[in-house]
DSSP file (Angstrom, degrees, kcal/mol; ACC not computed):
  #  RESIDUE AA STRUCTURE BP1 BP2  ACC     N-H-->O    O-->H-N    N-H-->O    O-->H-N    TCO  KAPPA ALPHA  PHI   PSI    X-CA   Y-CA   Z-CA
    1    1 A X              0   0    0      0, 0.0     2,-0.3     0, 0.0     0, 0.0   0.000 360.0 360.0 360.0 130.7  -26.2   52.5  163.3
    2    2 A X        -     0   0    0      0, 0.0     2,-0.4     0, 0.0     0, 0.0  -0.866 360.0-156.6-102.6 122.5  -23.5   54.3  166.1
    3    3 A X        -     0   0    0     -2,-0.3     0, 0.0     1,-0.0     0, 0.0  -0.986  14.0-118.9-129.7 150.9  -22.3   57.1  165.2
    4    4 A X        -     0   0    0     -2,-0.4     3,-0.1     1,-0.1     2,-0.1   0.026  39.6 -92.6 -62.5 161.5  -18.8   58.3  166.9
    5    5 A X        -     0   0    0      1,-0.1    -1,-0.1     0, 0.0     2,-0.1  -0.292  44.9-105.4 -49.5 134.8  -18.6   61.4  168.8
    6    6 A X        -     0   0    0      1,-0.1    -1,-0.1    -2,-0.1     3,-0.1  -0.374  38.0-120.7 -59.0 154.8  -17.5   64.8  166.5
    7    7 A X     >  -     0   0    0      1,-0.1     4,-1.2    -3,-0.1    -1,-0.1  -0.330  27.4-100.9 -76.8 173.9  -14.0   65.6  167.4
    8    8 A X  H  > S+     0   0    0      2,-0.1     4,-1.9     1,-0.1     5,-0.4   0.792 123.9  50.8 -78.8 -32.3  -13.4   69.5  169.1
    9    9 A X  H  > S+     0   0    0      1,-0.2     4,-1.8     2,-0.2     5,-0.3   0.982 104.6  50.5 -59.9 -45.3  -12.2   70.4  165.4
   10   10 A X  H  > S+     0   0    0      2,-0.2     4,-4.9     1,-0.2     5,-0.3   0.970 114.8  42.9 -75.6 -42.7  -14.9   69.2  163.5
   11   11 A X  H  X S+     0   0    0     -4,-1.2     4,-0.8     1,-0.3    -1,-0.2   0.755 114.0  49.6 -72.2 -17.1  -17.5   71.0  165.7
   12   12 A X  H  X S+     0   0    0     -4,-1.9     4,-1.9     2,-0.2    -1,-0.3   0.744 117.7  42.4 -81.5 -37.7  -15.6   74.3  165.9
   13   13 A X  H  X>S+     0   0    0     -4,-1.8     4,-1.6    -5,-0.4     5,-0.5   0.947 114.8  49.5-100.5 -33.5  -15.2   74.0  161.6
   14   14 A X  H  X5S+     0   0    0     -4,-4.9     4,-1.7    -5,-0.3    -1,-0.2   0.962 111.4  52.1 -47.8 -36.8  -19.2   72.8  161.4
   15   15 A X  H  X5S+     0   0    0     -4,-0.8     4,-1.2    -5,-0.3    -2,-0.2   0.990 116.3  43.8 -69.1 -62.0  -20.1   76.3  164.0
   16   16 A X  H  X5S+     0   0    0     -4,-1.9     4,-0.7     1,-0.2    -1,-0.3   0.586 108.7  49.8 -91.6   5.3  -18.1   78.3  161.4
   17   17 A X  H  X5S+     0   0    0     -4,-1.6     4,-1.9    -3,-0.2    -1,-0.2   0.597 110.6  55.8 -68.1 -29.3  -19.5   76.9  158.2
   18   18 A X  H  X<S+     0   0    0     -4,-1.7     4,-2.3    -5,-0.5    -2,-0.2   0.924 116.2  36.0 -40.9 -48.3  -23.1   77.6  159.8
   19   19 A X  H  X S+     0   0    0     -4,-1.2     4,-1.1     1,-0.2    -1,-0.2   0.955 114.0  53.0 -92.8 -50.2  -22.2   81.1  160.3
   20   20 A X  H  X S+     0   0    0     -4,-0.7     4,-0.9     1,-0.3    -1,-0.2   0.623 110.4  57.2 -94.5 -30.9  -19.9   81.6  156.8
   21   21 A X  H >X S+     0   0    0     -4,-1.9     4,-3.5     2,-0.1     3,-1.1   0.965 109.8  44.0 -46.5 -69.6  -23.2   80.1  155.1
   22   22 A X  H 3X S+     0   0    0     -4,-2.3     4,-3.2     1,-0.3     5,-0.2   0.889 110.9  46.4 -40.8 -52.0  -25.4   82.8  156.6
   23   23 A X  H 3< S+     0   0    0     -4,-1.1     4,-0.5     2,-0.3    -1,-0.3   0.549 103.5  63.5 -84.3 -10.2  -23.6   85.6  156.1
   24   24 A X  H <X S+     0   0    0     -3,-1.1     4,-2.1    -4,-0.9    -1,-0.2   0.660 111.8  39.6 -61.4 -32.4  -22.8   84.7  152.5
   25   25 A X  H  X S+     0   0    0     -4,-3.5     4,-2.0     1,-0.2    -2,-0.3   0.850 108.3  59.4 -94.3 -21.8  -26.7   84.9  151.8
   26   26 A X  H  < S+     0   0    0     -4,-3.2    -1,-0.2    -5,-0.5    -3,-0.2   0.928 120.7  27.8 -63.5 -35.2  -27.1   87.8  153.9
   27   27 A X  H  4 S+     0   0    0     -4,-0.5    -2,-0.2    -5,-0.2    -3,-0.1   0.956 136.3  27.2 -75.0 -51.1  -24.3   89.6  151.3
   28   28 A X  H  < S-     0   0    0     -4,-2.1     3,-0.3     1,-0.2    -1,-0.2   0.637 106.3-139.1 -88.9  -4.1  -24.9   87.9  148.1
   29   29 A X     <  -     0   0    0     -4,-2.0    -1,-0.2     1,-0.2    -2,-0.1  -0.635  31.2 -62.9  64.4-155.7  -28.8   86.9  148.7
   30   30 A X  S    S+     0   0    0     -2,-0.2     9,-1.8     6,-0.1     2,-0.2   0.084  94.0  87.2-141.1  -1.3  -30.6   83.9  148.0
   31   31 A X  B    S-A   38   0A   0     -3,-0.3     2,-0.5     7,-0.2     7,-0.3  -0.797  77.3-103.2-116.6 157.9  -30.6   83.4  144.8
   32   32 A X    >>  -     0   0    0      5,-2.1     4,-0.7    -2,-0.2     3,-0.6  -0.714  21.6-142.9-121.8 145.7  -28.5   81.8  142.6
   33   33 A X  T 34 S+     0   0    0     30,-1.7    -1,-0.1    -2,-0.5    31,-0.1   0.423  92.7  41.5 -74.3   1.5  -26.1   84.0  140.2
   34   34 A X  T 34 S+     0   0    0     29,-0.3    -1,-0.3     3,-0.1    30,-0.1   0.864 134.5  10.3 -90.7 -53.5  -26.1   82.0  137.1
   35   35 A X  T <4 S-     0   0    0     -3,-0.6    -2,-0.2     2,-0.1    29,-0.1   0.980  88.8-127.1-116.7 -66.5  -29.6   81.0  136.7
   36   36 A X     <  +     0   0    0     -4,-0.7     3,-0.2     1,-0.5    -3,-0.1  -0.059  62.2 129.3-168.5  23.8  -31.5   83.0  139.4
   37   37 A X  S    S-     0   0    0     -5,-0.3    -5,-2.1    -6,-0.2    -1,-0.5  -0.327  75.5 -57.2 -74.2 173.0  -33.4   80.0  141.2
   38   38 A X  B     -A   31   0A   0     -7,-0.3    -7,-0.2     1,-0.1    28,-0.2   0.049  62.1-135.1 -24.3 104.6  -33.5   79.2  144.8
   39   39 A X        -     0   0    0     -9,-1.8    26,-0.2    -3,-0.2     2,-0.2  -0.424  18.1-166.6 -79.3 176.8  -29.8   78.7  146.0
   40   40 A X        -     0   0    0     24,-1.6    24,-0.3     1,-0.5     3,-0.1  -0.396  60.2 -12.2-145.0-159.4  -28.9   75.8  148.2
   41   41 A X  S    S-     0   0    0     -2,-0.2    23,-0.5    22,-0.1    -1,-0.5   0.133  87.7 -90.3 -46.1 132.2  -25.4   75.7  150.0
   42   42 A X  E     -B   63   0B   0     21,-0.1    21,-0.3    -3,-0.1     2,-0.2  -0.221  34.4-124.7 -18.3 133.6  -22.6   78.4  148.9
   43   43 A X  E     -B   62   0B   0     19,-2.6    19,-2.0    -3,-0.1     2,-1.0  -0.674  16.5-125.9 -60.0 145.2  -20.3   77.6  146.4
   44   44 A X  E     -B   61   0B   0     -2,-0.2    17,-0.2     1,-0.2    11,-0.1  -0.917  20.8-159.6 -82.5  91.6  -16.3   77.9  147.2
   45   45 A X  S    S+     0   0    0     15,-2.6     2,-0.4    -2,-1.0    -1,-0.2   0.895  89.1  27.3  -7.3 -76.7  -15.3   80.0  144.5
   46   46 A X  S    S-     0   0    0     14,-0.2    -1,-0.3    -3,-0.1     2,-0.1  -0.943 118.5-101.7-107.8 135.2  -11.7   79.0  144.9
   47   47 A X    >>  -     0   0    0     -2,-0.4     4,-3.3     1,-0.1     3,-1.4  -0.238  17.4-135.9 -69.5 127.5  -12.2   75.3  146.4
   48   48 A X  T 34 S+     0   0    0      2,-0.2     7,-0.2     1,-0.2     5,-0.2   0.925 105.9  65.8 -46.2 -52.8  -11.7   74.6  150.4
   49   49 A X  T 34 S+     0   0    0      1,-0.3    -1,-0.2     2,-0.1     3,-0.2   0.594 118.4  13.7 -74.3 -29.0  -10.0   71.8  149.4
   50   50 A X  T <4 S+     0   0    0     -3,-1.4     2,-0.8     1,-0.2    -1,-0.3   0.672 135.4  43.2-108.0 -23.3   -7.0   73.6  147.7
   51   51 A X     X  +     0   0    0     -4,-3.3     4,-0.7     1,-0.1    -1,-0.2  -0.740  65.7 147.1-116.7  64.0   -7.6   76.8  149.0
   52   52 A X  T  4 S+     0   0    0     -2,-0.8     4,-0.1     2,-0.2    -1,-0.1   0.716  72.9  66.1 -81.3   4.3   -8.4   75.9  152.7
   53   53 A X  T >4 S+     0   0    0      1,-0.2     3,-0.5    -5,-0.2    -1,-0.2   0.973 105.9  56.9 -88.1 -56.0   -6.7   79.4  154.0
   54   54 A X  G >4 S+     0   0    0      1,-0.2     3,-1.0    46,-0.2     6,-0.3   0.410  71.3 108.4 -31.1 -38.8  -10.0   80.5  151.8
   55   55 A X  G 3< S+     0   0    0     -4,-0.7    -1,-0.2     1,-0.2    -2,-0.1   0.338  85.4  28.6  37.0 -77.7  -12.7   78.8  153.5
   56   56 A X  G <  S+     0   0    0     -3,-0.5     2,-0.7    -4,-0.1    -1,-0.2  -0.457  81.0 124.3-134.4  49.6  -14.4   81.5  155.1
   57   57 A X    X   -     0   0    0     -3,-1.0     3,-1.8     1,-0.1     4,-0.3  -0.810  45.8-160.9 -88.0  78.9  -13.7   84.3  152.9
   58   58 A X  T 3  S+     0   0    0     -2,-0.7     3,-0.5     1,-0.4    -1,-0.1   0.622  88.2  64.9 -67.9  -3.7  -17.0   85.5  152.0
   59   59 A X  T 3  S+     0   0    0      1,-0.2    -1,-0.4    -3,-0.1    37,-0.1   0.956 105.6  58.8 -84.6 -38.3  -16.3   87.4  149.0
   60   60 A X  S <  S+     0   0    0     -3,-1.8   -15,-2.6    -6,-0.3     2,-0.6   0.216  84.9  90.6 -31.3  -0.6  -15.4   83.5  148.0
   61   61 A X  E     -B   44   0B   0     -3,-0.5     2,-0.5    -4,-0.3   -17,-0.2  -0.819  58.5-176.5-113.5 124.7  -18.7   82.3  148.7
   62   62 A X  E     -B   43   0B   0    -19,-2.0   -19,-2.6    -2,-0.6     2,-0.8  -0.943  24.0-118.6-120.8 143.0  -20.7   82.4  145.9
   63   63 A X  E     +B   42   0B   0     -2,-0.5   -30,-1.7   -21,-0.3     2,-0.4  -0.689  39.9 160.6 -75.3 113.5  -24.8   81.4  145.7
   64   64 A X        -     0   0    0     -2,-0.8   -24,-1.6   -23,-0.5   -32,-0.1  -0.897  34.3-118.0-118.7 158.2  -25.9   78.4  143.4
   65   65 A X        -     0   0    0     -2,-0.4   -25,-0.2   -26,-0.2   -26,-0.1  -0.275  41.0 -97.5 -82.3-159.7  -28.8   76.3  143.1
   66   66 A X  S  > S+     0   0    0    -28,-0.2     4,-0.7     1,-0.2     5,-0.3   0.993 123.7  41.8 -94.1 -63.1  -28.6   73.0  143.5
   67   67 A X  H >> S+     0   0    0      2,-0.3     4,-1.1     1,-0.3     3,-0.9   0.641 112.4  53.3 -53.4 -54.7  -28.4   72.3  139.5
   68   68 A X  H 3> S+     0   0    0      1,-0.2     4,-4.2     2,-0.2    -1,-0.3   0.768 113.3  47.1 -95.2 -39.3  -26.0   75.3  138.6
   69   69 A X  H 3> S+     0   0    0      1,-0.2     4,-1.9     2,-0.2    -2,-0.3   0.904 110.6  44.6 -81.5 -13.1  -23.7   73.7  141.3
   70   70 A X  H <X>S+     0   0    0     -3,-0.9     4,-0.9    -4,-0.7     5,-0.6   0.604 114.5  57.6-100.9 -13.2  -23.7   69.7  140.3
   71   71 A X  I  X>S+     0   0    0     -4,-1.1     4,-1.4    -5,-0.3     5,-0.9   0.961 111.9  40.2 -63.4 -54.6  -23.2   71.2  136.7
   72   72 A X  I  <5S+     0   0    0     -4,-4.2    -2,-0.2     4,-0.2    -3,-0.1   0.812 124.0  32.9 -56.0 -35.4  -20.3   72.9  138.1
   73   73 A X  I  <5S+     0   0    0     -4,-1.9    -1,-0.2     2,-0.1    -3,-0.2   0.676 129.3  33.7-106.3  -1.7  -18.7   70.1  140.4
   74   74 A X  I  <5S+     0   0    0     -4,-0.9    -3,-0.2    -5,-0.1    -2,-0.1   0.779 130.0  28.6-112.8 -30.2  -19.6   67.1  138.4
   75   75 A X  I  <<S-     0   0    0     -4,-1.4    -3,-0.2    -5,-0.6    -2,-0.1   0.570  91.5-130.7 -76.7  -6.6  -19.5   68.4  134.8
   76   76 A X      < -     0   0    0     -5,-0.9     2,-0.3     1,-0.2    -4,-0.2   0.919  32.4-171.8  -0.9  87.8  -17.0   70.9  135.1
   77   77 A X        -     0   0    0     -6,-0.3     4,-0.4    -9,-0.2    -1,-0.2  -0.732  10.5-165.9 -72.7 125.5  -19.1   73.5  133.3
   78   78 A X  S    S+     0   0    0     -2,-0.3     4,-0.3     1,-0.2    -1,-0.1   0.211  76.5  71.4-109.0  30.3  -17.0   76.1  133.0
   79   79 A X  S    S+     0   0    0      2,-0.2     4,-0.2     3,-0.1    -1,-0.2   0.310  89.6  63.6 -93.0  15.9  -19.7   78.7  132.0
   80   80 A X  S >> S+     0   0    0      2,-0.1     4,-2.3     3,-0.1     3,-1.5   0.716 109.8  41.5-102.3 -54.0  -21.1   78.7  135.8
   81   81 A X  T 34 S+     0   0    0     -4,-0.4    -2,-0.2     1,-0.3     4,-0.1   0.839 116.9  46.7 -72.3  -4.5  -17.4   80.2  136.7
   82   82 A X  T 3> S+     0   0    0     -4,-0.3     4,-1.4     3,-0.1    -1,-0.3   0.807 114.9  52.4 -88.7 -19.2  -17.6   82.5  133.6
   83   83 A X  H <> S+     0   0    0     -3,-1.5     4,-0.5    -4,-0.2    -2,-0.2   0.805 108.8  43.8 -74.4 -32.5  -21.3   83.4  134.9
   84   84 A X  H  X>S+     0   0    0     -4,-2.3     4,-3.3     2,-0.2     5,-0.7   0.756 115.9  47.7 -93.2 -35.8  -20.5   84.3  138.2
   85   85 A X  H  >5S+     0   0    0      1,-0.2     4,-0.7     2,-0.2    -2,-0.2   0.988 113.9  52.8 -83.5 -37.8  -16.8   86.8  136.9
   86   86 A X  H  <5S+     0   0    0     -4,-1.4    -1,-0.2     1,-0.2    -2,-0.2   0.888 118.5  34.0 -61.0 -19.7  -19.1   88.4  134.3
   87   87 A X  H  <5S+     0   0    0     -4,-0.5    -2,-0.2     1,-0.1    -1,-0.2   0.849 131.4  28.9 -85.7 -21.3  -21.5   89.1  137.0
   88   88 A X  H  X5S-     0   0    0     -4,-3.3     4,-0.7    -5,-0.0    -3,-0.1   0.572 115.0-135.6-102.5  -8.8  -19.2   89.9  140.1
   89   89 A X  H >X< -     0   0    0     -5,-0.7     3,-1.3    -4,-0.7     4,-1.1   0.335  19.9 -71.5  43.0 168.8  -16.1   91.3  137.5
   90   90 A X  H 3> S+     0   0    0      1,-0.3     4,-8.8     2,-0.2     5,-0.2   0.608 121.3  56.0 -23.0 -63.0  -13.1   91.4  136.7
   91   91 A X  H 3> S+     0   0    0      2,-0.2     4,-0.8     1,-0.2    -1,-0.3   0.714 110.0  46.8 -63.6 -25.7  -11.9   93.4  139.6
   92   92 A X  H <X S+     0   0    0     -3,-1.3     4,-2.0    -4,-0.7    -2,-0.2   0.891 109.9  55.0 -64.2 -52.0  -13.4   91.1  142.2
   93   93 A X  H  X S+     0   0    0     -4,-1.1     4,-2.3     1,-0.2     3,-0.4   0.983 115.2  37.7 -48.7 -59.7  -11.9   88.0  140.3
   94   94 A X  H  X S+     0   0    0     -4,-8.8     4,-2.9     1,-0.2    -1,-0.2   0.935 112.2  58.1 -66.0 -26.7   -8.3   89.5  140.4
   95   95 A X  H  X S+     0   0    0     -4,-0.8     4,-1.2     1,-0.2    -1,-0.2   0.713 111.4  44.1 -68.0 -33.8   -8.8   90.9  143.8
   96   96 A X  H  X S+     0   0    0     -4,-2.0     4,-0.8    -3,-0.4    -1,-0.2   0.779 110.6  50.7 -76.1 -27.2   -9.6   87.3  145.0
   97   97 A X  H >X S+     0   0    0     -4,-2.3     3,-2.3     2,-0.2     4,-1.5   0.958 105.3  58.0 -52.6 -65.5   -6.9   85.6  143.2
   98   98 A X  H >X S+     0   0    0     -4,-2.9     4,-0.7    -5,-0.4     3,-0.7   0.758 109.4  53.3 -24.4 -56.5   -4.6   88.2  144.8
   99   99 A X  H 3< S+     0   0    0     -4,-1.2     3,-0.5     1,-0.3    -1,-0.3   0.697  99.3  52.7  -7.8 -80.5   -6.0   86.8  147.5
  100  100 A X  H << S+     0   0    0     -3,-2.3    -1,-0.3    -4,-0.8    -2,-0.2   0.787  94.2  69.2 -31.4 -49.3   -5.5   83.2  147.2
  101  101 A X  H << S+     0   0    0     -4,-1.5     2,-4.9    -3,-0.7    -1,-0.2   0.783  82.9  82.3 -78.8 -30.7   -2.1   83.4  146.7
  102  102 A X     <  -     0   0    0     -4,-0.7     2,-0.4    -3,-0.5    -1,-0.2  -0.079  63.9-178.7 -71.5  47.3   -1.7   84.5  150.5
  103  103 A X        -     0   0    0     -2,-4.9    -2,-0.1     1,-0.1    -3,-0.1  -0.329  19.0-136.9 -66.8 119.2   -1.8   81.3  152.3
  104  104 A X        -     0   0    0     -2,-0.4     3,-0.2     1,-0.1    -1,-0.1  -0.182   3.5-146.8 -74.5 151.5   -1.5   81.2  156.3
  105  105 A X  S    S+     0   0    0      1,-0.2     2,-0.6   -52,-0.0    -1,-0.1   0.799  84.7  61.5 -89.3 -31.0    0.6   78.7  157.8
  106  106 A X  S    S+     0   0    0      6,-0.0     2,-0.3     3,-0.0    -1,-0.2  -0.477  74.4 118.4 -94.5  72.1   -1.6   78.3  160.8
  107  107 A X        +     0   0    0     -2,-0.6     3,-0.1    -3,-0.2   -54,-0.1  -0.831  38.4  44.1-131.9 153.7   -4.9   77.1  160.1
  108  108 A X  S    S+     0   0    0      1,-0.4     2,-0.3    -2,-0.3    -1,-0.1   0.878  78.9 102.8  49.2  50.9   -7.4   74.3  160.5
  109  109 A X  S  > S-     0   0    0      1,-0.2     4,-2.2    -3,-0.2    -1,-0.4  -0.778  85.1 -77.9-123.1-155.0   -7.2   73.6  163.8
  110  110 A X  H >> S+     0   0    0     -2,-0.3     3,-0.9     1,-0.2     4,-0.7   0.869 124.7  45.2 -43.7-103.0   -9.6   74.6  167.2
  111  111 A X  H 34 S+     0   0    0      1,-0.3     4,-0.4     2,-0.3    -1,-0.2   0.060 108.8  47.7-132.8 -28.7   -8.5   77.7  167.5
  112  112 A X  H 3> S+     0   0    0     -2,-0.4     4,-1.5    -3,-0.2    -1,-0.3   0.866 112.7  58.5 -96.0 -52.8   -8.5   79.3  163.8
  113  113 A X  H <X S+     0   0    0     -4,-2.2     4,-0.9    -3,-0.9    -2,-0.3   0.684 106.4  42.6  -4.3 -67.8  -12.1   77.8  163.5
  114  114 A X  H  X S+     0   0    0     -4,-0.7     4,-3.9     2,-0.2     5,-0.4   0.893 111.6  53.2 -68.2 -45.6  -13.5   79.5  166.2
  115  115 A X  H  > S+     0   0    0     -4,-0.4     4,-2.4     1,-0.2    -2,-0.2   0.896 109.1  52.1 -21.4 -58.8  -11.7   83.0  165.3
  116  116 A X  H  X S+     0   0    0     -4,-1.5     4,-2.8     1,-0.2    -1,-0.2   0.827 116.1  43.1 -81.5 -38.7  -13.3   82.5  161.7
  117  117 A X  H  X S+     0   0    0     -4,-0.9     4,-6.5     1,-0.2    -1,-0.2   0.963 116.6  40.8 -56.6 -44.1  -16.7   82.0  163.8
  118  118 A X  H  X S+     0   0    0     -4,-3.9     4,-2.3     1,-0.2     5,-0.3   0.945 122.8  45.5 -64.3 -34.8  -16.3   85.0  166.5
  119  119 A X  H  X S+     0   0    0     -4,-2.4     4,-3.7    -5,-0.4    -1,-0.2   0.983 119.0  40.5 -76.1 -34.7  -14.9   87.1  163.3
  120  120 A X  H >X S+     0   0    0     -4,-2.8     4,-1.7     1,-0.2     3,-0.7   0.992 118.5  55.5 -55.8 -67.0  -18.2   85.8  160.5
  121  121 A X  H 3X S+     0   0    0     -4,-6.5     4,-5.1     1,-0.3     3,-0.4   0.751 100.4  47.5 -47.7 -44.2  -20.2   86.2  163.4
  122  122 A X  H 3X S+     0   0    0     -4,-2.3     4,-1.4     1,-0.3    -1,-0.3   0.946 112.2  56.6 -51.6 -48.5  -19.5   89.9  164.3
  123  123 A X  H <X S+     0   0    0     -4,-3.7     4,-1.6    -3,-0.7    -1,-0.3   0.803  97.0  58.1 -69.9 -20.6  -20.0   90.7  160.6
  124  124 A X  H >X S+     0   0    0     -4,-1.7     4,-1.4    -3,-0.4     3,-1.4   0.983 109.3  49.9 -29.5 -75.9  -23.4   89.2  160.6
  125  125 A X  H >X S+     0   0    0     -4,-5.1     4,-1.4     1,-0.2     3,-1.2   0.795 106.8  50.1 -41.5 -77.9  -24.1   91.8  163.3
  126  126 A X  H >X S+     0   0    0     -4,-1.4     4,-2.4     1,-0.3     3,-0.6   0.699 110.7  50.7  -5.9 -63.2  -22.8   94.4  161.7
  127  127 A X  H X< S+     0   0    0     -4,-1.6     3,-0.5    -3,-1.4    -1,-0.3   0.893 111.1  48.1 -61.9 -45.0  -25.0   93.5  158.4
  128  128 A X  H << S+     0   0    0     -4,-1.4    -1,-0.3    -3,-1.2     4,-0.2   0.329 110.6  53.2 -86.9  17.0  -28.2   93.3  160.2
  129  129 A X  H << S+     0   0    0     -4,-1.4    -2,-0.2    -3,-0.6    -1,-0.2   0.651 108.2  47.5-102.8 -21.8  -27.5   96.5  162.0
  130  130 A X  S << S+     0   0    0     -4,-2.4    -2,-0.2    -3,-0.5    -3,-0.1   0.460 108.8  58.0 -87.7   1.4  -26.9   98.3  158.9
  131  131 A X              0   0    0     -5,-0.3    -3,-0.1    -4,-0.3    -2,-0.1   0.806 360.0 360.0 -89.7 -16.1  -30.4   96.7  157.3
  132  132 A X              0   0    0     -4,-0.2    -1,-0.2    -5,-0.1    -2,-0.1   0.630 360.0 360.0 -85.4 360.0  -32.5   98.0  160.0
């Protein structure tokens, strides 16, 4: 099987999903906030797909396991997003809506991609400089 070259977009928005992974389990942990098992990839809180301005928001990034999270995008359980606003509250949920609502007009190219890395990354540092 050939497979094509990544584009410069795709590798710039893979680099800053990498990072926007990390630094979600560095905040939120490793575990996942319904059930408490072994998290796998982040959850989008409010979905990239409607919410791409959202993306790399990390207070949007939520930990699920693997099970918590195929309940959520293939049943659409909606007690894993009532599990995660009783835990995170209220005042985080409206404070993320608020959020939402603020969509940038320039986004998803090169250039907003790496920003979102250089900005995730710096706050990594930051987090493992306050852990030591």
């Amino acid at each position: 099987m050939i497979r094509r070259k990544k584009t410069k977009i795709e590798i710039a928005r893979d680099a800053a999903d990498a990072v926007w992974k990390i630094v979600v389990k560095a905040v939120y942990g490793d575990l996942c906030e319904v059930c408490q098992k072994p998290a796998g990839p982040p959850h989008h809180f409010f979905p990239k797909g409607n919410y791409g301005h959202m993306r790399y928001n990390v207070k949007n990034g939520v930990p699920l396991c693997v099970g918590c999270h195929f309940r959520h995008h293939h049943t659409f359980d909606p007690s894993i997003h009532q599990a995660i606003v009783q835990k995170r509250g209220k005042a985080w949920y409206n404070k993320l809506l608020e959020e939402s609502k603020n969509r940038k007009a320039n986004y998803r190219n090169v250039g907003w991609f790496e920003e979102n890395k250089k900005r995730l990354t710096a706050k990594l540092s930051r987090i493992k400089k306050h852990a030591r």
